[in-house]
N, C-alpha and C positions, 0 to 999 in steps of 0.2 A: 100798450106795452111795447116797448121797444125789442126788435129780433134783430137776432143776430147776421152780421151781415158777410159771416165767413164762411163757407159749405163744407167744412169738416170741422173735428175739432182733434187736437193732438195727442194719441195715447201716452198715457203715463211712463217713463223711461225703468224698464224693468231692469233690475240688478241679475250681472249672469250670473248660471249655475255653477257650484263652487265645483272645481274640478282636484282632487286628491292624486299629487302626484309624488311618486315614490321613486328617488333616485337609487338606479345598483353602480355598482364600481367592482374592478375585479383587475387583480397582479398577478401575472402565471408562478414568480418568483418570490421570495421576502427579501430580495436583494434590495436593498435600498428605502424601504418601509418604517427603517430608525430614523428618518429626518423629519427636519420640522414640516416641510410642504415634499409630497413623495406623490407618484403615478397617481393613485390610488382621490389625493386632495384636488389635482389638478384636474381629473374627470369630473369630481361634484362641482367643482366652481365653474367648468362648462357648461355642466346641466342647470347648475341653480341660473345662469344668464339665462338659458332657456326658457325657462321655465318663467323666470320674471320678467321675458318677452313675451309673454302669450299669460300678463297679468288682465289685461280686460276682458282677457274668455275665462276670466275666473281661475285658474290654471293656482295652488299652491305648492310649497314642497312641504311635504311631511317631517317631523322634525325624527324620526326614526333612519336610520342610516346603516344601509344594506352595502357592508364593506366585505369582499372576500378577498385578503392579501395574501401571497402564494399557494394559491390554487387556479389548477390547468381548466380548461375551457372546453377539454375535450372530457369529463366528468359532470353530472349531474350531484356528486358527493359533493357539496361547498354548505356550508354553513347559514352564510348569509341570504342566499338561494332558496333552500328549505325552508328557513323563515318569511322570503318575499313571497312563495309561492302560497304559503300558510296565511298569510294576512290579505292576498288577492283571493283566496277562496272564500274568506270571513267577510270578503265587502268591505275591508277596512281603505283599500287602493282603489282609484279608476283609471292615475295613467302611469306605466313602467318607464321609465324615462333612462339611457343608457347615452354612454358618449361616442361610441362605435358599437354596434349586433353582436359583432366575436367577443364583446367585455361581457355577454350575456349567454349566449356557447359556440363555440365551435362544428360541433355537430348537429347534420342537417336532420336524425332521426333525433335526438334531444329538446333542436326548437321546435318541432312539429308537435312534441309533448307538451313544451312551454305553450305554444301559443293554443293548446285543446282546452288549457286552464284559464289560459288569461277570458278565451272565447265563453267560458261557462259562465265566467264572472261578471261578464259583460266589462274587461278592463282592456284599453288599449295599449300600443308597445313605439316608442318614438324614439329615434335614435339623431343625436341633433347634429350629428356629422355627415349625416348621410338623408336627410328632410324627408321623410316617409312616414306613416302611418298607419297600422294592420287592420283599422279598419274597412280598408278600401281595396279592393279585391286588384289593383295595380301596386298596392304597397306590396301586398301578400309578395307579388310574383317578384318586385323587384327583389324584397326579403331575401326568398326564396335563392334567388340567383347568388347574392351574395354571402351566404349562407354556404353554399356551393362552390364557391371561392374560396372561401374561410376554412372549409373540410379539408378541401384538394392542398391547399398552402400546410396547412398542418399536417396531413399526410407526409407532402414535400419535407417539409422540413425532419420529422423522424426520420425519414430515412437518409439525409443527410446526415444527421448527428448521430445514426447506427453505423454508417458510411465513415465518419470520424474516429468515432470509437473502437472500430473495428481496426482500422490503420493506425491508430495509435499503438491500443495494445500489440501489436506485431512491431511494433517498436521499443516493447515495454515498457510502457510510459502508465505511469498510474495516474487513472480517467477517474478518478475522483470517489465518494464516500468516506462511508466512516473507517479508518484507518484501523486494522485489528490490532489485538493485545501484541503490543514488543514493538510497535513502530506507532510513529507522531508525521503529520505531513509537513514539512518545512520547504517553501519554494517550488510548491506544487509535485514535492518529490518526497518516496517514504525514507526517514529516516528513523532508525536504531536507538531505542529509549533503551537503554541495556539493562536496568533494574526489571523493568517488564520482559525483555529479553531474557532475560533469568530464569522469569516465572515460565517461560515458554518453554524452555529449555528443560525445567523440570516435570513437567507435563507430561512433554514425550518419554521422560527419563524413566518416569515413573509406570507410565503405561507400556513400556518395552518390558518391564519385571513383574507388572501385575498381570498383564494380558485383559481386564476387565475395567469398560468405560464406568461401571458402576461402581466399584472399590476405587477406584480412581476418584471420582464425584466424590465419593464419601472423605476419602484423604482430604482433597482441598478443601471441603468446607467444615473441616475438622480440623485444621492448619488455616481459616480463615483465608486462604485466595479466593479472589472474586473475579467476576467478568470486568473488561472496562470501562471504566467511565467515561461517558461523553457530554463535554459540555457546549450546546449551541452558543450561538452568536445572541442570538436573546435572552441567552443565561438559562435554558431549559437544562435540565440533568438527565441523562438517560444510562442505565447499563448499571454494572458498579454491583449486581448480582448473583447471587450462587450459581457457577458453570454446572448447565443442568449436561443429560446424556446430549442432548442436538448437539447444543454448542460445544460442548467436546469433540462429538465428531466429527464434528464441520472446523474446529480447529488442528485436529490429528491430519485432516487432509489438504490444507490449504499449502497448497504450491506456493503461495507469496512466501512462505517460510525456508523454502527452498532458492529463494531470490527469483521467481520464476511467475508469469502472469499467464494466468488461461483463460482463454475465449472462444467459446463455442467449439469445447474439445479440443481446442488444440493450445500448445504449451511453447510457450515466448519467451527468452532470457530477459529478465525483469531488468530496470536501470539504478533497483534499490539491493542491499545486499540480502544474502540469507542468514538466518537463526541457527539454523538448525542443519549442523553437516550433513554429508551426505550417507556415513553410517547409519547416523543414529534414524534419519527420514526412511533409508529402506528397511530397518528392523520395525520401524512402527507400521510401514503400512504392508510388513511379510504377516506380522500379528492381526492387522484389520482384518486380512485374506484371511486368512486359519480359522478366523472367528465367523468371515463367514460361509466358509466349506462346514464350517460346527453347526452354524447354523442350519445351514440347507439338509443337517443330517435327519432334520424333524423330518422332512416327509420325503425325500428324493431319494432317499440313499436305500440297500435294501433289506436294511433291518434300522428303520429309523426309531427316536425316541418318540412315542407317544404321548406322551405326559409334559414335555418340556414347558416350562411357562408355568406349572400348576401344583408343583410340588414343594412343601416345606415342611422344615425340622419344627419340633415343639417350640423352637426357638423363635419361629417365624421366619429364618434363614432357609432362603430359598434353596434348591437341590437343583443345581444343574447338569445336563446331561454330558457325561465325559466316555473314556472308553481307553483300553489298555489294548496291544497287541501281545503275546506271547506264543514263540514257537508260531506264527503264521496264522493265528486265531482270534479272532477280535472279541474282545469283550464290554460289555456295553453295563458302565454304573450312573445312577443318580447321586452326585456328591454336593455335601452342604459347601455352600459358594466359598468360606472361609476356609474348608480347606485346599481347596483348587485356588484360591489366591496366596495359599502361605501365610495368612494373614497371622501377623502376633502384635497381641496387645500390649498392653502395658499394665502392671502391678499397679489395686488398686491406691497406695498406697504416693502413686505418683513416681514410683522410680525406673527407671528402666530394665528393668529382669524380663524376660519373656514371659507373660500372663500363659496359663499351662489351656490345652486344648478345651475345647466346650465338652460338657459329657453328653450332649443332644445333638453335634456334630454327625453326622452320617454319612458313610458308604454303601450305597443299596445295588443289589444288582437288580439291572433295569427289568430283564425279561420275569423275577419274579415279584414286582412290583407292579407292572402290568398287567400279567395274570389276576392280583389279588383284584384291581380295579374293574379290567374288565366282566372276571368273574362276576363280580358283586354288581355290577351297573346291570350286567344280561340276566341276573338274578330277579333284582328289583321290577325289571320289564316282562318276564315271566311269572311277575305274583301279581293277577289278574286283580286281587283284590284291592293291595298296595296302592295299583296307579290306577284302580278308580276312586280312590280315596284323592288323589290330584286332580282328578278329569273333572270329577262330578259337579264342584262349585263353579268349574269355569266354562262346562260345556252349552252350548246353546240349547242342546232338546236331550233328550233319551236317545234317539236315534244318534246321533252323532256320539253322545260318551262311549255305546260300545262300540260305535266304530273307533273312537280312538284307542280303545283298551285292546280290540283285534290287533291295531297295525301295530301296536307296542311289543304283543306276543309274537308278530310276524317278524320284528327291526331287533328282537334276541334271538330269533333262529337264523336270522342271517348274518349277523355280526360277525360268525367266524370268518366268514366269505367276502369281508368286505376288504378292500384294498388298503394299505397305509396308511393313503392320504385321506380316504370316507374315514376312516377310525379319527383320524385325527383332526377333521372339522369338525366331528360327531361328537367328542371329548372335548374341543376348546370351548364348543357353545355350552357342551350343557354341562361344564363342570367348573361351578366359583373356584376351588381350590382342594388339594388332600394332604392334610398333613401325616404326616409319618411320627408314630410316638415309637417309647421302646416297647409296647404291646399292644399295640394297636394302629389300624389305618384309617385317618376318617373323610370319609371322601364327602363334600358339601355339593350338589347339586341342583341349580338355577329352576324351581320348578314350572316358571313362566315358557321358559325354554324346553323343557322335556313337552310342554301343549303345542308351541310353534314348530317344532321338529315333526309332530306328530301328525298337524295339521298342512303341513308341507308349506308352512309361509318362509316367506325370505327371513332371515336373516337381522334382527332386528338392535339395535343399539346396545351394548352390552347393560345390565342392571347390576350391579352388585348390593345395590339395596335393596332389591325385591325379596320375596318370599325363597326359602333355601331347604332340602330338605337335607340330612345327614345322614348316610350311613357310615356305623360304624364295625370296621371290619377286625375280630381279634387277628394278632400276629404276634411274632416273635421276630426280637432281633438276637442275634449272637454274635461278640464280639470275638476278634479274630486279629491276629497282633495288637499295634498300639493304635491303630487309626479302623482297620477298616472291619467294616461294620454290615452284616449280609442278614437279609431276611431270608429267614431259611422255613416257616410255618406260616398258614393261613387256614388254621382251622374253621370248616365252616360246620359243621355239625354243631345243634341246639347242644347235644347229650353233653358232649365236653365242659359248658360252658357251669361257672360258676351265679348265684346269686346276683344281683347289683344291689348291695349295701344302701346306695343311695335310695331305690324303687322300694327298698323293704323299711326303712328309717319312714317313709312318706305313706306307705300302705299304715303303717302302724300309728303315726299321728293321726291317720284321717279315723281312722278307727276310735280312735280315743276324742277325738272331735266330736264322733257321730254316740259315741255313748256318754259323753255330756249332755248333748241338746235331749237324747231320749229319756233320761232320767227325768225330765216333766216338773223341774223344781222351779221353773218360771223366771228363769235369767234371761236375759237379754244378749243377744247375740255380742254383743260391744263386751256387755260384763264376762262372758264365757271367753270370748280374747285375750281380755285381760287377766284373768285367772290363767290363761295359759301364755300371759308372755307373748304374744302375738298382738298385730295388728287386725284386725275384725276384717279388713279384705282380706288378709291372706287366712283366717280361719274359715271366712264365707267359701275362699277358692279351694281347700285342701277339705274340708268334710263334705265334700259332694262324693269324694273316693272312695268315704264309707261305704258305699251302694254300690261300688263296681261290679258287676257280673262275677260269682263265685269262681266261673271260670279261669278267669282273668287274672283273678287274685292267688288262683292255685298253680296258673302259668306264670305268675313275679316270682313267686316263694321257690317253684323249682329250678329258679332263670331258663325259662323256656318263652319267654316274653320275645318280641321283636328287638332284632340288635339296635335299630333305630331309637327307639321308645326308650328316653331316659327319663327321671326323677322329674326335669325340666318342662320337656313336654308332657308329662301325664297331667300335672300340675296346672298348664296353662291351656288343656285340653277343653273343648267344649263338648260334653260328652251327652249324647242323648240316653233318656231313662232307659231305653228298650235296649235290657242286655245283647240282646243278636247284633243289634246297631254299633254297641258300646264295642263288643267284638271287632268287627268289622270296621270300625274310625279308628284305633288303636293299631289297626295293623296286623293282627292275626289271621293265620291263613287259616 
């Protein structure tokens, strides 16, 4: 047998390991991003050379392409970013390939996050301008270094262009954005679109004789004026929407209307003209002021409104707080917003006659509108039974319900003693709304809010779709000349009160409900519906009444019932068998 006469023999030439590389690219600006070849093309065709130099280590480009055009470096927000970081955690990447490190971030606490990612992934980071590698604990630091350079240069540079900015505007020179309603930038300078100039003009005109950003709001988009539109350079649309209260505000005070440029509190003769003379700018913003010494009168002043924000006419027109001096003596009303704006309608009919006042329009005087509220609120905290009827489904144990039912009884004896401003953080949380009818005050209150009050937690997101409870307080209005309109009663005594119609209509159905099933003739709850014209839930839910505690049913009949307790609620009440219980869910003391 013939041997071999060679002392090794040659391993087989193995194929390298396929290495998945993913190029990024990134443009601080979109300046220039409409071309056919732009920053953005020229970075991948750098890296794709790379990449197809280092073809015999296997080395591919992925055919996915991680492009972020004007987006800063000093942000971790980019698009294309989110996504590379997303497919380096899934295994789908092994090498990040960029055409300089700053095309990847700028900031040296950003890459320290990028590369904790790339390192879990087991993916490397090559930058082919700069021949390094993060695998290698000399890349890291070179990285590192220039990374540090990249921060400091960027730093540098903001505060040149704040440095610019800053010297221009004291030159009045408009440094650039979106141009507001009434002016177009032509030659890097504002100039005067007079048809929007118009509409500017009207604006102020209007809010010098309404006094209110919100009848103001309502006009224009009841006359169709809208916000401006903006059209980019990519043909995006923006703006072109109903001027809500911000942007009115923020329109009412723009100095550029006055031809005038501010920065950083201080005010520069503009090199663009003004809109809006100089009468008519200092009557708008003598009315901003008034509106807001009006405002400050909620809790600084020393008989403030308490209620401001929460009060409405049957209308649903709100009641704002106003106030009259006579003879040296201030007097303080809640008036519905239409008539403190003069507002007149129009006939429906479309013609221009003056539409004649609302008859739900009101004048209240504040101090006996308060009273009726707080009365009633320190009422409700004082009926032990009341608010453990709240506490009880949402308390933790037994021990804590009566503790919360204690400090309730404790937060109505001090309430007379409490200051303005407690009244008035104490009222905004825990009161959705109270409207004011012509006999009656109904005041809705948050009752998630009456537990966190009690429980002493902060403060928590407003809900107005949560759970509410109502009281409703009888009143009297009397009117008094042709407009104004003063609650002069708040009877709270049971004895006075009449029946509710609605509670005796619903006692007496349920009745006649419960003496159908009990006649034993073998009908069918569905068929007993039907014989009465009802749908079979709401016969199941209304002859449970039948059964109400004797009590109860001879406290509806005298209306000696809870002013809360309507037709509605009894109705949708879950009422347990055991009359004492039935007592007590229902609200009886």
């Amino acid at each position: 047998m013939r041997r071999n006469s060679r002392t090794g023999v040659r391993a087989p030439t193995t194929k390298p390991s396929l290495v998945r590389c993913a190029i990024y690219t990134r443009k601080s600006s979109e300046e220039g991003l409409e071309q056919s070849f732009n920053s953005l093309d020229a970075q991948r065709e750098a890296c794709e050379a790379y990449v197809a130099s280092q073809k015999a280590e296997g080395w591919i480009v992925l055919p996915r392409m991680y492009d972020d055009g004007g987006f800063s470096g000093g942000t971790m927000e980019r698009p294309a970013l989110r996504q590379l970081l997303a497919d380096v955690e899934a295994k789908l990447i092994d090498t990040v390939v960029v055409y300089k490190v700053d095309r990847l971030t700028r900031a040296l606490g950003d890459f320290a996050k990028i590369v904790e990612v790339f390192d879990g992934a087991g993916v490397s980071f090559v930058s082919v301008t700069q021949s390094f590698n993060t695998t290698s604990s000399m890349g890291r630091l070179t990285l590192n270094m220039l990374l540090s350079f990249a921060q400091f240069e960027r730093e540098v540079t903001g505060e040149r262009i704040r440095d610019k900015i800053a010297a221009s505007k004291a030159k009045g020179m408009w440094m650039g954005g979106r141009p507001p309603l009434g002016y177009e930038v032509r030659d890097r300078k504002l100039e005067i679109v007079e048809v929007e100039a118009q509409t500017v003009r009207h604006i102020f005109g209007r809010y010098a004789e309404l006094w209110s950003v919100l009848e103001l709001g309502e006009e224009l988009a009841a006359a169709g004026i809208t916000a401006k539109r903006h059209v980019s350079a990519t043909g995006n649309v923006t703006g072109g929407g109903q001027l809500g209260r911000g942007a009115l505000y923020h329109l009412l005070q723009n100095r550029l209307y006055r031809g005038e440029i501010s920065h950083k509190e201080m005010i520069y003769p503009g090199q663009h003209e003004a809109i809006v003379d100089e009468v008519l700018w200092e009557k708008v913003q003598a009315v901003l002021t008034e509106n807001r010494v009006e405002r400050a009168v909620r809790s600084d002043a020393a008989a403030p409104s308490l209620l401001a924000g929460l009060v409405r006419d049957e209308d649903g027109i709100a009641l704002t707080p106003s106030h009259a001096n006579k003879k040296g003596r201030r007097y303080r009303y809640y008036v519905s917003h239409d008539l403190i704006a003069g507002r007149k309608g129009v006939g429906d009919d479309g013609d221009n006659r003056p539409k004649r006042r609302r008859s739900a329009a009101r004048r209240i005087p504040a101090t006996d509108l308060e009273a009726i509220v707080e009365g009633r609120i320190t009422a409700l905290f004082t009926d032990a039974s009341a608010i453990d009827t709240i506490v009880a489904p949402r308390a933790r144990d037994v021990e804590e319900r009566r503790g919360l039912v204690a400090r309730t009884g404790d937060l109505a004896h001090r309430w007379p003693g409490l200051s303005p401003t407690e009244k008035i953080a104490n009222l905004q949380r825990l009161v959705q709304e109270i409207v004011v009818t012509s006999d009656a005050v109904a005041i809705t209150l948050r009752s998630e809010a009456i537990l966190a009050m009690l429980r002493g937690e902060a403060d928590s997101q407003r809900d107005d779709d949560g759970e509410t409870l109502t009281l409703a307080v009888p009143a009297t209005l009397k009117r008094v000349g042709m407009e104004m309109r003063h609650l002069i009663d708040a009877p709270q005594a049971q004895q006075n009160r009449k029946p509710d119609h609605s509670l005796l209509r619903l006692i007496a159905r349920a009745q006649k409900f419960r003496d159908l099933i009990l006649q034993g003739d073998g009908a069918s709850i569905t068929d007993l519906a039907a014989a009465s014209s009802v749908t079979p839930s709401y016969f199941t839910r209304v002859v449970r009444l039948g059964f109400l505690a004797p009590e109860v049913i001879a406290a509806i009949l005298d209306g000696r019932q809870p002013i809360e307790l309507s037709a509605l609620k009894l109705s949708l009440a879950s009422l347990p068998k055991d009359w004492s219980e039935q007592h007590r869910e229902l609200g009886f003391r």
